[in-house]
C-alpha positions as CSV (number, residue, x, y, z in Angstrom):
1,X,-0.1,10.9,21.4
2,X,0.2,9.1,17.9
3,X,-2.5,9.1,15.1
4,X,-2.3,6.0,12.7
5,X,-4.1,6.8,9.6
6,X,-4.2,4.2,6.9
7,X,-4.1,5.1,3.5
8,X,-5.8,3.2,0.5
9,X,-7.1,3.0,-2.7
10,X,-7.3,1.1,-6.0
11,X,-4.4,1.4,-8.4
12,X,-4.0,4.2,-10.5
13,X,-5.9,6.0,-7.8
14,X,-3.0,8.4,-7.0
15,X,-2.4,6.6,-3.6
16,X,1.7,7.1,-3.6
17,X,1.2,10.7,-4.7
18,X,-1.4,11.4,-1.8
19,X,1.4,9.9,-0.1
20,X,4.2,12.1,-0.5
21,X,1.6,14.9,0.0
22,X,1.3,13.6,3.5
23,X,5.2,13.5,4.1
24,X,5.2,17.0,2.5
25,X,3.0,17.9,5.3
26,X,5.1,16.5,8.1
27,X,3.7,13.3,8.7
28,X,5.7,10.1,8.7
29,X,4.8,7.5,5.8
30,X,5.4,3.6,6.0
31,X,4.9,2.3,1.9
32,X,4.1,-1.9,2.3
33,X,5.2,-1.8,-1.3
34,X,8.3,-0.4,-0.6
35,X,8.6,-2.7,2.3
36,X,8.3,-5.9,0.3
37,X,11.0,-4.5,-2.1
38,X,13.6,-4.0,0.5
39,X,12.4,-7.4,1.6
40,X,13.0,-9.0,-1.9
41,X,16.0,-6.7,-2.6
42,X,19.8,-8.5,-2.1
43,X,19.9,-9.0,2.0
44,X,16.2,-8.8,2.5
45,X,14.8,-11.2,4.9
46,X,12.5,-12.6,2.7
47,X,15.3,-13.8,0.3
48,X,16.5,-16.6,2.4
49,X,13.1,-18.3,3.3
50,X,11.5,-17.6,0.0
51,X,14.8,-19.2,-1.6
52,X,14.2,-22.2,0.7
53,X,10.6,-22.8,-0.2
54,X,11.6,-21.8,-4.2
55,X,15.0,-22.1,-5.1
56,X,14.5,-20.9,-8.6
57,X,13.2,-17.9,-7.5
58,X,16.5,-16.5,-5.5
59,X,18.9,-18.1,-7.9
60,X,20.6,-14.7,-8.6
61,X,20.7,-13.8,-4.7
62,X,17.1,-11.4,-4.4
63,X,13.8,-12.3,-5.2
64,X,13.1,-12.3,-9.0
65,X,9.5,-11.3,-9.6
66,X,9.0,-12.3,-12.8
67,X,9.9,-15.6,-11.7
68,X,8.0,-15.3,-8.9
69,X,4.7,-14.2,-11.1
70,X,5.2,-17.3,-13.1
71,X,5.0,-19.3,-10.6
72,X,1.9,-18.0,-9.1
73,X,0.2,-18.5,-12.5
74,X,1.5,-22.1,-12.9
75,X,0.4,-23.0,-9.3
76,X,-2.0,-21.2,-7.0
77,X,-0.4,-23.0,-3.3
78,X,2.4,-20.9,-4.2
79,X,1.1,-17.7,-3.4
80,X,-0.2,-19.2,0.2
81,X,3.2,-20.2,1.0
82,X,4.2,-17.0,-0.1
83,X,2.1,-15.0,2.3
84,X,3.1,-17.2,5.1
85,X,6.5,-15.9,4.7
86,X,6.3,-12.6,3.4
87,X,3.5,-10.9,5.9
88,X,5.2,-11.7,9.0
89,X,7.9,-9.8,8.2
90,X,5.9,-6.9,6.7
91,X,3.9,-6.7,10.0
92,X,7.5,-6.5,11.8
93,X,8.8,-3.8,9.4
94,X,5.2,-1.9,10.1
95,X,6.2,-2.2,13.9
96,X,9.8,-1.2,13.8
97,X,8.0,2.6,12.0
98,X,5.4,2.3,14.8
99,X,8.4,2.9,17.4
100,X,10.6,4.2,15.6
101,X,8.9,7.1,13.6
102,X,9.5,10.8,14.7
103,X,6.0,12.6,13.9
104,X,2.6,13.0,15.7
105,X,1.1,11.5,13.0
106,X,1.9,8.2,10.9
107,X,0.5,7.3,7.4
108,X,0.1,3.7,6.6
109,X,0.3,3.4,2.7
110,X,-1.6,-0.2,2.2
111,X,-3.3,-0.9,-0.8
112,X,-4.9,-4.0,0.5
113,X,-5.8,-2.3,4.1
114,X,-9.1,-3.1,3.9
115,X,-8.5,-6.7,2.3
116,X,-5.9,-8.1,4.9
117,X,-8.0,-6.7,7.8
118,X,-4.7,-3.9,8.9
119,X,-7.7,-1.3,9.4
120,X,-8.1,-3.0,12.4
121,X,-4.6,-1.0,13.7
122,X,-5.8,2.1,12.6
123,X,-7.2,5.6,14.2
124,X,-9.0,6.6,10.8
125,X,-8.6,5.7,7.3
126,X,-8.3,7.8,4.1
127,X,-9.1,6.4,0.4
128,X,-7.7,7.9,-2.7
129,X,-10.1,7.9,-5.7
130,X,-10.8,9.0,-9.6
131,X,-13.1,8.3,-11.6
132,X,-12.8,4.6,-13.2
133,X,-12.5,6.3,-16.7
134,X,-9.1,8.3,-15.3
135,X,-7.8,5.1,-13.4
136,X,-7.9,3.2,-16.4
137,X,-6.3,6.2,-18.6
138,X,-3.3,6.3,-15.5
139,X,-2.7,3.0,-15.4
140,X,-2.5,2.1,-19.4
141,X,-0.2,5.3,-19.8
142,X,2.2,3.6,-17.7
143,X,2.8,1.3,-20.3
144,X,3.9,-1.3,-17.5
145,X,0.7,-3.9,-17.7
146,X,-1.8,-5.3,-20.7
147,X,-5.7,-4.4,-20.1
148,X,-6.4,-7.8,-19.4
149,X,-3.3,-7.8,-16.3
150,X,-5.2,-4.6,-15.0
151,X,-8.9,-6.0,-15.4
152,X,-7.2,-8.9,-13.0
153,X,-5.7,-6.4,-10.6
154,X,-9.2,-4.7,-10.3
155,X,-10.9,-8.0,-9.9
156,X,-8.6,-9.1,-6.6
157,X,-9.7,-5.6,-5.2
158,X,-12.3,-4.6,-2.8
159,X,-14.6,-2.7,-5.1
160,X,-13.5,1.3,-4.6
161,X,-17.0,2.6,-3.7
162,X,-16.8,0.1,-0.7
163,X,-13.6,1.2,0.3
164,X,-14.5,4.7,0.2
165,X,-17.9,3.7,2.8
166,X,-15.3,2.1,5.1
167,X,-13.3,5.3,5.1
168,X,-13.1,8.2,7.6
169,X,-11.7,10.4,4.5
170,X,-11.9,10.6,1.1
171,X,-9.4,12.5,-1.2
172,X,-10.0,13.2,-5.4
173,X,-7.1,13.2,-6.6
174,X,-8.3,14.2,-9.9
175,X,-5.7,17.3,-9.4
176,X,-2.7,17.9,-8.0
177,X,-3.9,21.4,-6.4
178,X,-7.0,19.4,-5.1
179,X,-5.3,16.5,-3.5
180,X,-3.2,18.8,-1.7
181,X,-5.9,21.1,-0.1
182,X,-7.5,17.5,0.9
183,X,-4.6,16.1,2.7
184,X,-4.0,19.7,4.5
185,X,-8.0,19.5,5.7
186,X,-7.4,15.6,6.8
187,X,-4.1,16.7,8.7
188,X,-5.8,19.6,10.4
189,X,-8.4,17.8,10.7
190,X,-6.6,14.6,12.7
191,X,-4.3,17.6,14.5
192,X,-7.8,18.8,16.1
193,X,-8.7,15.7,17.1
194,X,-5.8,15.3,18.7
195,X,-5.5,18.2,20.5
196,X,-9.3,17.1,21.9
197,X,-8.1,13.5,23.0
């Protein structure tokens, strides 16, 4: 038997460290934002129909974000058309982990689980949180986005204390030592399930 868990959260949650703290624990993790980067990457298989819909975009052989961004701001239809494209092949990637994974249990890393309706494929679902005051603190630290880019980031989200109603499992990650004494009750927890099934 396999146990799909999805994983979720806002950004700046700690969602990719909760993450790794999985793998650390033996599961298998699939990252959708790693999947769309080896699908924009040079040879992805979002290069060639995304270059057909918007040339300028793929002008340099991969997928050129920046461009990309740009042309979502200018023009709203673009990100539709984007979608079109870009999910199917994130659902095959998705699959191709589904049969091809070696562990008991498999950790879905989707920060728009909830929002795209992928809950639906799941056995349980665990949300990351911290308190807003710590997200913001994460996420300006970066130093990669303006307070104004991460207000519009929040504002396509689910609201977090709705995610974390929708969830089977919640995990603070307001520490390291914490999130990792979480993640080992969720996988012991799941492992006893299992062994009931």
């Amino acid at each position: 038997m396999v146990f799909s868990l999805g994983l979720t959260g806002s950004i700046g949650m700690g969602k990719s460290t909760t993450a790794a703290l999985f793998k650390e624990a033996g599961c298998a993790v699939w990252d959708a934002d790693a999947a769309v980067h080896a699908l924009y990457a040079k040879g992805g298989a979002a290069v060639g129909p995304i270059g057909n819909a918007f040339p300028e975009v793929t002008a340099a052989g991969f997928v050129d974000r920046d461009i990309l961004k740009e042309l979502i701001s200018l023009n709203k239809s673009v990100l539709k058309v984007l979608e079109d494209i870009v999910h199917p092949l994130v659902q095959a990637d998705r699959q191709r982990f589904r049969t091809t994974a070696e562990a008991d249990i498999l950790v879905f890393d989707i920060p728009l689980l909830f929002e795209t309706g992928s809950q639906a494929e799941m056995d349980a679902v665990a949300c990351v949180f911290v308190s807003p005051e710590t997200q913001r603190q994460r996420v300006l630290a970066r130093g990669t986005m303006t307070e104004p880019q991460f207000e519009q980031i929040l504002a396509k989200q689910m609201p977090i204390e709705e995610k974390l109603a929708r969830s089977d499992f919640r995990i603070e990650t307001d520490t390291m030592e914490h999130a990792r004494a979480q993640v080992t009750a969720v996988v012991e927890d799941i492992k006893r399930r299992m062994a009931h099934a």
